[in-house]
Every structure is written in C-alpha cells, then in structure tokens.
C-alpha positions as CSV (number, residue, x, y, z in Angstrom):
1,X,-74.4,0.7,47.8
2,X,-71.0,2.2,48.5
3,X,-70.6,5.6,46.9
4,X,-68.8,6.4,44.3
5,X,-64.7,6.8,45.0
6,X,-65.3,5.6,48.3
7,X,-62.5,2.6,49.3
8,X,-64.3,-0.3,51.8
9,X,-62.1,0.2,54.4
10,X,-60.0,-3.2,55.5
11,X,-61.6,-5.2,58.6
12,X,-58.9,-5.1,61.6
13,X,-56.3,-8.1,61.4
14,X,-57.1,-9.2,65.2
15,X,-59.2,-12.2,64.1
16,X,-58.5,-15.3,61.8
17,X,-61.5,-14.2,59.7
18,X,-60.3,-11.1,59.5
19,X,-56.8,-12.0,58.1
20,X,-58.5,-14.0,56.1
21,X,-60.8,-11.2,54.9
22,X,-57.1,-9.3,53.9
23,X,-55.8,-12.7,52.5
24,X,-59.0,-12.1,50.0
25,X,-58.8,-8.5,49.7
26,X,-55.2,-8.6,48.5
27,X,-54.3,-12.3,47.4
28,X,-56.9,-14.4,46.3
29,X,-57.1,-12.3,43.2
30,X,-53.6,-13.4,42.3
31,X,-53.8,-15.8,39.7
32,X,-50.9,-18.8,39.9
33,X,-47.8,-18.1,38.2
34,X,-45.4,-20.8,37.2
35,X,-43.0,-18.3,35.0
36,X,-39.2,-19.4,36.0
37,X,-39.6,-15.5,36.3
38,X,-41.5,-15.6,39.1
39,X,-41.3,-12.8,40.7
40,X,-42.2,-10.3,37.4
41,X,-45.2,-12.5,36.9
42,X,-46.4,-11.5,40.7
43,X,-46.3,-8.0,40.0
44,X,-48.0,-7.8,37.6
45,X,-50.7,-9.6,39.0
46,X,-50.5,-7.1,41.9
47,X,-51.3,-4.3,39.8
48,X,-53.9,-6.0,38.1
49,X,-55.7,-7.1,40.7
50,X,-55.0,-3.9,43.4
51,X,-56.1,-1.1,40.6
52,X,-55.0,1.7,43.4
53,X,-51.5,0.4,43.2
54,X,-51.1,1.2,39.3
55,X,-51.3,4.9,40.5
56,X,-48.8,4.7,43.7
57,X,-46.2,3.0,42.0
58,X,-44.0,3.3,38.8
59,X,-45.0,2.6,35.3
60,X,-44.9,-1.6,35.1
61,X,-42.3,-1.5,32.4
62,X,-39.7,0.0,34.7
63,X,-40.7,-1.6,37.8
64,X,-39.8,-4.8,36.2
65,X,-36.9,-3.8,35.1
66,X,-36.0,-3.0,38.1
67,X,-36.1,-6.3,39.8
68,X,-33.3,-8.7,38.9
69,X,-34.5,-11.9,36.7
70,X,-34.2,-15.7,38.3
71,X,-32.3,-18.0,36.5
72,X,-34.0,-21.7,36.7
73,X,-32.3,-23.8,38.3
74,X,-29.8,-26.1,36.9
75,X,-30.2,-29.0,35.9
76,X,-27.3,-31.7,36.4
77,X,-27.2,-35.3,34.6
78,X,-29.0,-38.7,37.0
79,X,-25.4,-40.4,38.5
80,X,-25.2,-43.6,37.0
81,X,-27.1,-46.5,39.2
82,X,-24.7,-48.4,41.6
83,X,-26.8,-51.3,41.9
84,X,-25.7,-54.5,39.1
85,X,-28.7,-56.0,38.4
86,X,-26.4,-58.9,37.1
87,X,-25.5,-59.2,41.0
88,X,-28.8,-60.1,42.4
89,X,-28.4,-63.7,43.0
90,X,-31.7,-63.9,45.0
91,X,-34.8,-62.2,44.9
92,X,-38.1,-62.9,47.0
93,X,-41.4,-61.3,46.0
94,X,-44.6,-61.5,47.6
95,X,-45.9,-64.0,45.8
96,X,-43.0,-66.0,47.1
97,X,-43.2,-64.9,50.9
98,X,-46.9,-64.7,50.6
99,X,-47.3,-62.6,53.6
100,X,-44.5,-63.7,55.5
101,X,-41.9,-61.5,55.5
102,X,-41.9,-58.3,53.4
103,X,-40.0,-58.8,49.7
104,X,-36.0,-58.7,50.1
105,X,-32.8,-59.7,47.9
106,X,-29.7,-61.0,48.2
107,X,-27.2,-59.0,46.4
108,X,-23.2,-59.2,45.7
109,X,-21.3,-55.5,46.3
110,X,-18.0,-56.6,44.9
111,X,-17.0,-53.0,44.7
112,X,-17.1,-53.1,48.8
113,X,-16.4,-57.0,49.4
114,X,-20.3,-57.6,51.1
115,X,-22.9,-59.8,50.6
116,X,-26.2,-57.4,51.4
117,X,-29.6,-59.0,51.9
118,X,-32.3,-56.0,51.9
119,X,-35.6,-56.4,53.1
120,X,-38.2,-54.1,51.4
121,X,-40.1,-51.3,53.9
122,X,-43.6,-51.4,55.0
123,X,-46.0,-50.8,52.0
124,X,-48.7,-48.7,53.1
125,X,-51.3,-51.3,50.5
126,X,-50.6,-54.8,52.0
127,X,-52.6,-56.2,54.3
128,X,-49.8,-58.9,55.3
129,X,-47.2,-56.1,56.1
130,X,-49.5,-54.6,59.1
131,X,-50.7,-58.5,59.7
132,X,-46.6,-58.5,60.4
133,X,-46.7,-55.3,62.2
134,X,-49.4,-56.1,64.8
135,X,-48.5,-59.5,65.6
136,X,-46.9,-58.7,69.0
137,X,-48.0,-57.5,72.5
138,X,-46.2,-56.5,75.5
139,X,-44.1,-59.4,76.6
140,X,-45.2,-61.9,73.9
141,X,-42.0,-62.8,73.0
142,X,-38.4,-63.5,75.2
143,X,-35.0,-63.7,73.4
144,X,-31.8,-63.8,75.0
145,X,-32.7,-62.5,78.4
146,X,-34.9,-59.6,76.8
147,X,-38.0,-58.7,74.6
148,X,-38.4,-58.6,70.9
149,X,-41.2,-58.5,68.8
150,X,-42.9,-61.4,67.5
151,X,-44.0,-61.1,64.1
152,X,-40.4,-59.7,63.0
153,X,-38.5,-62.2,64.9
154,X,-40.9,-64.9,62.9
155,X,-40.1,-63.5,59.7
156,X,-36.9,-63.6,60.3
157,X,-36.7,-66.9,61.0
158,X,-38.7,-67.4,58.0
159,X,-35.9,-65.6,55.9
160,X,-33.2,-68.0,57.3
161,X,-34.7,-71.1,57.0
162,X,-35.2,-70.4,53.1
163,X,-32.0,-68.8,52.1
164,X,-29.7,-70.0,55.0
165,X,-28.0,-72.6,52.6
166,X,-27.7,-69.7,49.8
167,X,-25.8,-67.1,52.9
168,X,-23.0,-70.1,54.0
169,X,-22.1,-70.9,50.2
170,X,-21.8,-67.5,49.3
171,X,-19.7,-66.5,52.9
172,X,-17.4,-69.8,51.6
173,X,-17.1,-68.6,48.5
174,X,-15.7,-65.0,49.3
175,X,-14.4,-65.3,52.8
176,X,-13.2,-62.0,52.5
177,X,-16.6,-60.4,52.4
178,X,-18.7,-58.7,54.6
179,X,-22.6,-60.0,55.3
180,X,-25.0,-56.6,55.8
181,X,-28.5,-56.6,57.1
182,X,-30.3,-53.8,55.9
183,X,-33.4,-52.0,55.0
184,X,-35.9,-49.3,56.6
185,X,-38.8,-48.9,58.8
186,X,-40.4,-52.6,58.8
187,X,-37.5,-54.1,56.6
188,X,-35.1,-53.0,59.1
189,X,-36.9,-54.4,62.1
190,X,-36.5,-57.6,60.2
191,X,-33.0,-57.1,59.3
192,X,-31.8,-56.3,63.0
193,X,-33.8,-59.6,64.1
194,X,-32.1,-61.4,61.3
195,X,-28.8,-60.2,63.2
196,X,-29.5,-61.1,66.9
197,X,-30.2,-64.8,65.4
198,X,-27.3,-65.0,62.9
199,X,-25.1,-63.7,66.0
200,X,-26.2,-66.6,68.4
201,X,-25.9,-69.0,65.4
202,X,-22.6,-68.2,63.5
203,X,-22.1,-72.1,63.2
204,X,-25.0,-72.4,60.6
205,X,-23.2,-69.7,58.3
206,X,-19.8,-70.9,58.8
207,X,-19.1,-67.7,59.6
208,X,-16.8,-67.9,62.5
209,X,-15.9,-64.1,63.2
210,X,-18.8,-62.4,64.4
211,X,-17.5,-58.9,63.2
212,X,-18.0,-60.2,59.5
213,X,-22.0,-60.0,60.3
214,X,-23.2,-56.5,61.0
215,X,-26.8,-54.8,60.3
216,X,-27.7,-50.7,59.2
217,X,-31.5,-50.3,59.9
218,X,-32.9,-47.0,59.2
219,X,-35.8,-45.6,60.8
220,X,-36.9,-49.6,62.5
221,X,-39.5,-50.4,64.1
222,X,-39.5,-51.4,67.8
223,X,-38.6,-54.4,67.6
224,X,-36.6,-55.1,70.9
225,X,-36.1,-54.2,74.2
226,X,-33.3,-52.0,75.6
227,X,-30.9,-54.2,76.8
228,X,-30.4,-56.4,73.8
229,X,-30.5,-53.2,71.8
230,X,-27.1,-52.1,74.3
231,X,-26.3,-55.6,74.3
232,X,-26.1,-56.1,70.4
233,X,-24.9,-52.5,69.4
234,X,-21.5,-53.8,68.4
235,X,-23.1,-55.5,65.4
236,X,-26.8,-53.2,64.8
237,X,-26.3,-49.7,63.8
238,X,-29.9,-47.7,64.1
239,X,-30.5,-44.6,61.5
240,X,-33.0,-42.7,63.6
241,X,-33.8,-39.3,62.1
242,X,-35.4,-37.0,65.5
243,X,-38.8,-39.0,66.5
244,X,-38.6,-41.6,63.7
C-alpha cells in the first residue's frame, strides 16, 4: 500500500504504454462534454478528476470567468434545391437496368441550355455494380487504337441502345443546348465511355458539332488507356482530387 500523502510518481513518456499510462493518469477520467461551452466544461473536469490541481490553481468560479465563452456556431437556412424534379424526363432504376449499368437520368437544365444524363456512383451493397467493376482484364478490350475497360464500355452501350432515340429528339428539339455526361467514381467511368462512343457516332444523335457533347467525370474509374484519355481531352474533363 502506498503511504499516506505519498503521489505515485508518473511512469517516463519514452514508451507507447507509458504515454498511455499518462493518457490514463490525466484524461481518461475526463468525462465527455458536449456543452457549446466547451471549454468551461473541460475544466472543470480537470479539477475534478486531478484533486492536486484544485490547490495549484484559482478558485473555479474565477478561472472560468476568465476564459472567454464560445458562441455555437451559426446556423444559416438549406439553399433552395436546383434540381426541377418536373425536368426529369427519364429515369432508370435498377430494377430497370437489372445489373447492367448503374441507375442514371436524363434531366433538362434549362437555366444553362444542357441536356445532362447522370449515371449514379458505385454503391458499396450491389453485387451487379462490382459484377460491372471486375469485368475487365488487361487488354480485354481495344477501342479506337487504345484500351478501355470492358464492363463500362458495355454499359455504355447498354445506355445508348435504350435511350438513344430519347438523346436525338431532345438535341432536335433544343438545338441550342448542350448534352453533359456526368457522374462519379463508377458513374463517371460510364459517362466518359458514353462520350468516346457518342464522339465516333454523332450521326445517330444528329448532333453534328462535336463541341455540343462534352463529359465532367469526378473521381472515375480507370476506364481507358492514356492515349485516348490525351486523345479525347477536348471533350472529357477528369475531377481527380490527389490519389482518387
């Protein structure tokens, strides 16, 4: 037994168990605050759980006082949605792609003259989105002199041959507008494979300039090889965030 008035002295902080030993001796006694004042709230726990401390420092009262209080943070009102829902003149689900292509829409931006088909991400619980993922191997699959992945290029095609007659009515119907690819990590490998083949194909859209078709893929797979990615830069513009 330790004697009376006698402090365990603190094991040396050379060793991870020993700065975990002071993590214990001085912080796992600390309950949780979640005070907007924070910072009064850790204080006090200090002092209650470091009884030697109540004798080296002020009284409480004006040690608190003493620290300036935290406002909580503001809060400012949701922006109001951008996306119609009135606009959505096609939308694919799983149960209609049934593994074939992840879920997308075809949507009207009449506030920026584009017709936008977005193709849904990878979800992380669907077997038939890493089914899409894996089906490729090195050199599976040539496209216009290079190398792009085979599952995406097949949903891709997939896409087209459904809603290729929906694309050329609506490019007819507002020749002045725009037609975006676009979506994120497995979506976008799709949507920059939907823009190689709309590119060597502009006949079946009736879209005759190629600058009205461009694609914005954030974070994509790899879904081609490096010279069609130089060769098709022009018209696919890759979001990649450091090693994304």
């Amino acid at each position: 037994m330790r004697s009376p008035g006698v402090t365990r002295p603190l094991p040396p902080a050379s060793t991870g168990r020993a700065r975990r030993e002071n993590l214990g001796y001085l912080g796992w006694k600390i309950p949780p605050h979640s005070h907007p004042h924070g910072t009064q709230s850790l204080v006090l726990s200090l002092l209650l759980a470091i009884p030697f401390l109540s004798h080296a420092l002020p009284p409480v009262e004006g040690l608190v006082e003493s620290i300036p209080k935290i406002q909580p943070p503001q809060t400012h009102p949701r922006p109001p949605p951008t996306v119609d829902p009135a606009n959505i003149v096609r939308r694919r689900t799983y149960a209609d792609t049934r593994g074939r292509v992840t879920p997308y829409l075809v949507y009207l931006d009449h506030a920026h003259a584009d017709i936008v088909l977005a193709l849904r991400g990878l979800n992380l619980g669907r077997e038939s989105d890493y089914a899409l993922l894996l089906d490729n191997r090195l050199g599976k699959r040539r496209f216009d002199g290079g190398y792009v992945h085979n599952g995406l290029l097949r949903a891709a095609g997939w896409v087209l041959d459904k809603d290729c007659d929906l694309l050329r009515d609506l490019l007819d119907r507002y020749p002045d507008y725009t037609l975006t690819f676009t979506e994120h990590s497995l979506g976008a490998g799709v949507a920059a494979m939907l823009t190689m083949v709309v590119v060597l194909n502009l006949d079946k859209l009736g879209v005759v300039q190629m600058g009205r078709t461009r694609c914005y893929a954030v974070a994509p797979a790899r879904c081609m090889s490096l010279n069609l990615a130089v060769r098709y830069a022009d018209v696919i513009n890759s979001v990649v965030l450091q090693i994304q």
